[in-house]
C-alpha positions in Angstrom: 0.0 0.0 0.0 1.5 3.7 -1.2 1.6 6.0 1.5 0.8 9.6 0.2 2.9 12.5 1.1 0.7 15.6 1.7 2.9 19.1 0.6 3.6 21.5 3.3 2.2 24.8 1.7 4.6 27.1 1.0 3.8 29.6 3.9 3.8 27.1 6.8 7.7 26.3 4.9 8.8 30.2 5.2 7.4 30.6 8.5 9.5 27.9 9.5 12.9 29.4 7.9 11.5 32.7 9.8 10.2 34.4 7.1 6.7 35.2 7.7 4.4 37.9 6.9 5.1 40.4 8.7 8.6 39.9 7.4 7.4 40.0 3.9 6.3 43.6 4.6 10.2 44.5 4.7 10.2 43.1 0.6 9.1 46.6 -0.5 11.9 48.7 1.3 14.7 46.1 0.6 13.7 46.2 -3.6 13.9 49.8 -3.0 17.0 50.0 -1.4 18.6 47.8 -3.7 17.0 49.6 -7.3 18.1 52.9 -5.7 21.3 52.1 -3.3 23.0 49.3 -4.1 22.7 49.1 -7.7 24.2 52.2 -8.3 26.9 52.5 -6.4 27.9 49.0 -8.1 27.0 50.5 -11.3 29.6 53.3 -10.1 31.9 51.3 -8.9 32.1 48.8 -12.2 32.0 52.3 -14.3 35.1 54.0 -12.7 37.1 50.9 -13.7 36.6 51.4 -16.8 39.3 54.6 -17.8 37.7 56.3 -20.7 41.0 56.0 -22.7 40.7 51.9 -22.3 44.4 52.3 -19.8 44.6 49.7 -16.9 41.5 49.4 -14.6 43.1 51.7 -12.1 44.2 54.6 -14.3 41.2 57.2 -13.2 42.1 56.2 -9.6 46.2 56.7 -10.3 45.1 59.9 -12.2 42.8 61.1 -9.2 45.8 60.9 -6.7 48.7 61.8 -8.7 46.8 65.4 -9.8 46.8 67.5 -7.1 43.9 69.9 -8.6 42.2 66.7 -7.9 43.1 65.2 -4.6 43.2 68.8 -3.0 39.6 68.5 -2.8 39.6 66.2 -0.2 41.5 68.5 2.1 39.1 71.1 1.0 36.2 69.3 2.0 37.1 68.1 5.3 38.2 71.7 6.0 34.6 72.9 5.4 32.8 69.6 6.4 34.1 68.5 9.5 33.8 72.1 11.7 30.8 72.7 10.1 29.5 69.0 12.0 31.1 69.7 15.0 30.0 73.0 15.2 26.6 71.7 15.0 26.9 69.2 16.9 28.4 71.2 20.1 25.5 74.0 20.0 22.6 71.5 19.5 23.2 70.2 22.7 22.8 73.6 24.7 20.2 74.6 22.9 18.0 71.2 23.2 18.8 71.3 27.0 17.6 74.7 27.0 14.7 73.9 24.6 13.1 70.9 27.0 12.7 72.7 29.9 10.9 75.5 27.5 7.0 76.1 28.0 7.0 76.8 24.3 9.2 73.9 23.1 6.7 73.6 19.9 7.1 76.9 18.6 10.8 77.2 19.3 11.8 74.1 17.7 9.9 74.9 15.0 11.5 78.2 14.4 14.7 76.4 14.8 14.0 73.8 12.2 12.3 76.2 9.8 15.7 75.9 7.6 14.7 72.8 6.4 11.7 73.9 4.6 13.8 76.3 2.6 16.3 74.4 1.0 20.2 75.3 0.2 19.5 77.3 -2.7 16.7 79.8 -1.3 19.2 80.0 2.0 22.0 81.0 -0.4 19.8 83.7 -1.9 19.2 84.9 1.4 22.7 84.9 2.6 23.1 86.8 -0.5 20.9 89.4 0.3 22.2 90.0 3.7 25.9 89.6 3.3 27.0 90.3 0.1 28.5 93.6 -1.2 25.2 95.2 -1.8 23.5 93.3 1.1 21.1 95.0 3.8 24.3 94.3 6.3 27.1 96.5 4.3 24.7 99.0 3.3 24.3 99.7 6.9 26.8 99.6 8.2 28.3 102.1 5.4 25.9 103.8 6.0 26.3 104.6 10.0 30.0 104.9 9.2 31.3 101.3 11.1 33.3 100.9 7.4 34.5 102.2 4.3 33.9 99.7 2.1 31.7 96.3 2.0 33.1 93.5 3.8 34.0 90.2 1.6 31.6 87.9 3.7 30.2 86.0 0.8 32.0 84.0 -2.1 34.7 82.7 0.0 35.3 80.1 2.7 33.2 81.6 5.3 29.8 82.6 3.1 30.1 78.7 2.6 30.7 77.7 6.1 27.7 79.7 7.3 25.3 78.3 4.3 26.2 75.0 5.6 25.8 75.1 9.1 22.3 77.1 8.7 21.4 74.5 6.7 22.2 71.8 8.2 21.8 72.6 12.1 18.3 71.8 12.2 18.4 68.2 11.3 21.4 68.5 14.0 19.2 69.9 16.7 15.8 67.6 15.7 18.2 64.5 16.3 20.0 66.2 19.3 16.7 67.2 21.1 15.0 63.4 20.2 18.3 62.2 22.4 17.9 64.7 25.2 14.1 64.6 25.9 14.6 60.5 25.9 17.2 61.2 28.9 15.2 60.8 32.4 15.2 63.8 34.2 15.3 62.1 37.4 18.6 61.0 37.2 19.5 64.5 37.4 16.9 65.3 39.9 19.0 62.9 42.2 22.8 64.2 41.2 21.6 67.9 42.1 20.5 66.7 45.6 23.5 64.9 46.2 25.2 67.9 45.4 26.6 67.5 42.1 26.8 70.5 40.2 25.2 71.5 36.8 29.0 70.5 35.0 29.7 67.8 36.6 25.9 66.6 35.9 26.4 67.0 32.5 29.9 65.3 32.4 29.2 62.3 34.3 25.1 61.9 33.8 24.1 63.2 30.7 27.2 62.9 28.2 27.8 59.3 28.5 24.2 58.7 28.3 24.0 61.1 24.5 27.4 59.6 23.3 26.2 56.9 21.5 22.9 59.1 19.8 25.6 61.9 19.4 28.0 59.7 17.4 25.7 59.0 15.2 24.5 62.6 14.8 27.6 63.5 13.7 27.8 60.7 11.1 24.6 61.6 9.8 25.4 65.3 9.5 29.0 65.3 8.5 28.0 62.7 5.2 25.2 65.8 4.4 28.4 68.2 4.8 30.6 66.3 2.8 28.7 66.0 0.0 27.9 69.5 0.1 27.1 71.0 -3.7 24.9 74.1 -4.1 26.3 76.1 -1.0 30.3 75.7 -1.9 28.9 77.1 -5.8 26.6 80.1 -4.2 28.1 81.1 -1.6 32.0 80.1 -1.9 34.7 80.0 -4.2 34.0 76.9 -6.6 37.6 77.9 -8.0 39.6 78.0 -5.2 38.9 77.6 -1.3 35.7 76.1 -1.6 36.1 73.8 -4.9 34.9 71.0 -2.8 34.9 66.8 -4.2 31.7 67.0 -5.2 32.7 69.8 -7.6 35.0 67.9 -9.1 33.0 65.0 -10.0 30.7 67.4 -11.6 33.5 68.9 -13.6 34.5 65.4 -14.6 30.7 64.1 -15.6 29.4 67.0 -17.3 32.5 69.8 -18.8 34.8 67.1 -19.4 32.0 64.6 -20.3 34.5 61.8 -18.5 31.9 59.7 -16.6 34.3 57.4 -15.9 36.4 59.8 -13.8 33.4 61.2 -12.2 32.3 57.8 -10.7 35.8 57.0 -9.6 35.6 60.6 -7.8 32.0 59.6 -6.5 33.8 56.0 -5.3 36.6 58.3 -3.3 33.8 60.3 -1.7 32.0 57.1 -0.3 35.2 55.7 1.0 36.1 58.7 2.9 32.9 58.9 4.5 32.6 55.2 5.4 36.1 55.6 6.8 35.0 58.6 9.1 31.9 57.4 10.0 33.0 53.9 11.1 36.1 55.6 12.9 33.7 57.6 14.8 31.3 54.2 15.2 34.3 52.7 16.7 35.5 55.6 19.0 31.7 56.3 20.8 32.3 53.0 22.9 35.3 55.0 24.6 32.7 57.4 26.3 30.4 54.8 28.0 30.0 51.3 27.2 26.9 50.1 29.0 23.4 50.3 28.6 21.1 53.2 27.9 19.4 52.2 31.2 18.8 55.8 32.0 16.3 56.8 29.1 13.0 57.1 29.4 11.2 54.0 27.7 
């Protein structure tokens, strides 16, 4: 007599490899991190292996490093990128401590975080307006008799450096302030009656317990200031002080119509921010290392 086998449906056999349906509900998001992410950096990456002369695979690289019109960029854009981040960084945290003890915490944070909504290019104009030559600021102060002449405040280092950080401080802050307000304020409730003071609160209470969110703050921000475009053109010198990486690779793509280039510019730009931000990764553990058993769940 033949013994029938029945077939395990195919559901009952994913939810026993773990795949189940609420997992399924990830498919979406992972087919469109893979048509928008992955693929092209490997596109990228395949393309800037491929010199447009047909040299060896690592010409564009050899030629990237060798040229120093082209490797000075890096330095250029950690110059800009990096204070920028840390500048951001170290006044979010004042400002959210100050912000969350604030009746009006709403309407502050959304004044704060009302950059956002603008964009880089309508900030630039603005900055414009203000600071440059003919700005509201010059004119005025020509016109009480503080100075002679206008003051160079835009189209050089520091018209970019101010671009980027209005620009990029509220994402800062929203992140910083998510951090803080998670913090439970009893635990500095009970430091303050033991004596401790506001510092040393801070130092031994508070820091250790933001380090972790704070590390990856700064990741977050410094990739949006490394990769900074529109505000190095606008407000900077895309010739010489602020003629950042990403310039370059524009340069490359679409003046000298060298795509190959340009991707192996785009590849140098990804591995310098994945070396940064897993440094950084690495080095939060050396602020506190247990768990965030003081937050508020």
């Amino acid at each position: 007599m033949l013994m029938t086998v029945e077939r395990v449906p195919l559901r009952v056999r994913l939810a026993a490899a773990g795949v189940d349906s609420v997992t399924m509900l990830a498919l979406p998001a992972v087919l469109f991190v893979l048509a928008l992410f992955v693929y092209p950096f490997f596109y990228g990456l395949a393309l800037s292996l491929e010199p447009k002369d047909n040299a060896v695979w690592y010409a564009n690289y050899r030629a990237f490093f060798s040229d120093p019109f082209l490797f000075d960029t890096i330095g250029k854009t950690l110059r800009l990128a990096v204070p920028v981040t840390l500048l951001c960084v170290l006044l979010s945290v004042p400002i959210a401590l100050r912000v969350r003890h604030m009746r009006h915490q709403r309407l502050l944070t959304t004044i704060l975080v009302l950059p956002i909504t603008l964009g880089t290019v309508l900030i630039a104009e603005g900055l414009l307006n203000y600071l440059g030559p003919q700005g509201w600021l010059n004119r005025t102060l020509i016109t009480i008799g503080l100075i002679h002449g206008p003051l160079q405040l835009v189209h050089n280092y520091w018209g970019a450096f101010l671009g980027l950080l209005i620009s990029i401080f509220p994402f800062t802050f929203l992140l910083t302030l998510s951090y803080v307000t998670g913090v439970d304020p009893a635990l500095e409730q009970a430091a303050s009656t033991l004596g401790a003071r506001p510092w040393a609160r801070f130092r031994h209470i508070l820091l250790p317990l933001l380090a972790q969110g704070l590390a990856i703050n700064f990741c977050l921000s410094f990739v949006q200031a490394f990769s900074v475009f529109p505000t190095a053109v606008l407000l900077g010198s895309p010739a010489g002080s602020t003629r950042v990486i990403s310039i370059a690779a524009y340069t490359a793509a679409y003046e000298a119509y060298d795509y190959s280039l340009a991707s192996t510019i785009a590849m140098v730009m990804a591995g310098i921010q994945l070396l940064i931000v897993a440094g950084i990764l690495s080095a939060r553990r050396l602020l506190y290392r247990g768990p965030m058993g003081g937050a508020k769940g």
